[in-house]
C-alpha positions, 0 to 999 in steps of 0.5 A: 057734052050731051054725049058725056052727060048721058054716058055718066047717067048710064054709068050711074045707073048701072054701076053706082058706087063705081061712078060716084067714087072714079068721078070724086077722085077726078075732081079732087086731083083736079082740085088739087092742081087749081089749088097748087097754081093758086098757092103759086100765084099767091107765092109769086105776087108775095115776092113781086110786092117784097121785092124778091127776085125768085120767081120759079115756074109752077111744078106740079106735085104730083105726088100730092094729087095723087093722094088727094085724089086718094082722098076723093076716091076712098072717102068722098065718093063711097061715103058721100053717095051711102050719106045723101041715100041713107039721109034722103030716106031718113028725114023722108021715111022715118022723119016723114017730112014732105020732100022740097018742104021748108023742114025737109030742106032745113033738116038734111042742110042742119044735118049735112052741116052738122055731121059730115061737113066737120067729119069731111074736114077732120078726115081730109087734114088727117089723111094729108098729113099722115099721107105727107109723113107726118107723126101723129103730134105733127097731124094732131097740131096741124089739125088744130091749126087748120080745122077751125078756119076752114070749119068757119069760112066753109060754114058761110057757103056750104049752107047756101050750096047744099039748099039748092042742093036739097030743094031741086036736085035728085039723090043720085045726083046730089054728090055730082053736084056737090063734086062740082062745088067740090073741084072749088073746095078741095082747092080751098082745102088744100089751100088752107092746108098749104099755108101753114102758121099764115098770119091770117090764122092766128085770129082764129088760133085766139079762140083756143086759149080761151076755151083752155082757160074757161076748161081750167077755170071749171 
């Protein structure tokens, strides 16, 4: 384990990107395995409690790893890495705020937040369901259907995350450690996206008609 640390430490010092794209697409595919055996799980134990007889063995699709490691590699590696650089720099050098400080720590958590963790989600359903075949009407309600809840369930645990985060690792690290939460996330992510109009989100759906209404009513 000590050799595979220190050979990922000279990997990222000598090829940066290359490093911190190949490792986002690792976890992501691996994500995305955890992620189909627990919507298996989750299927099997549906049919144990309604008394279904089907119960089919777990066949990975690989098609779908695939393009979620795609996803990983192509928009988590390279803009995860230029992201935790360029706002490291920002909120120290131009903000001129006192590294590991309370307001050093706020700042890049309200900005991470803010910017990239709604961006990441809205790229991450697009991508699937232009990846899956889907048209763009198709892509447009899946992204309404999903991107709310996870938005929401994510907002209770990425801000923890990403304080420790900010307060005690270094930069070049910050995306490794964010990818290791990730291996967990994408796993969510592709939970989420595999659930469909799951009875769980119509709460959440609840909240569209009202802003429709109020836009209306303007």
């Amino acid at each position: 384990m000590l050799k595979l640390w220190k050979w990922y430490q000279n990997s990222l010092a000598t090829h940066p990107i290359k490093t911190q794209v190949i490792s986002s697409g690792i976890i992501w595919g691996i994500g995305d395995i955890a992620a189909q055996a627990v919507t298996h799980s989750t299927a099997k134990a549906h049919h144990l409690q309604t008394h279904e007889e089907e119960d089919k063995e777990l066949k990975i699709n690989w098609r779908r790893v695939a393009t979620t490691t795609l996803f990983g590699l192509g928009f988590v590696g390279p803009v995860g890495h230029f992201w935790y650089e360029r706002l490291d720099r920002i909120i120290r050098v131009r903000l001129k705020l006192q590294p590991k400080s309370f307001r050093f720590v706020a700042s890049k958590v309200a900005a991470d937040g803010i910017i990239f963790g709604p961006l990441d989600l809205l790229v991450f359903f697009t991508y699937m369901g232009f990846s899956s075949g889907k048209s763009s009407a198709q892509v447009k309600e899946d992204v309404k259907r999903d991107f709310l809840p996870a938005l929401i369930l994510e907002g209770g645990v990425w801000p923890i995350v990403q304080v420790a985060n900010f307060r005690f690792v270094p930069v070049r690290y910050q995306l490794l450690y964010v990818n290791f939460f990730c291996l967990l996330d994408s796993c969510f992510l592709s939970w989420v996206e595999q659930q469909q109009d799951a009875p769980w989100k119509q709460w959440f759906k609840s909240f569209q008609p009202l802003k429709e209404g109020e836009g209306q009513g303007g």
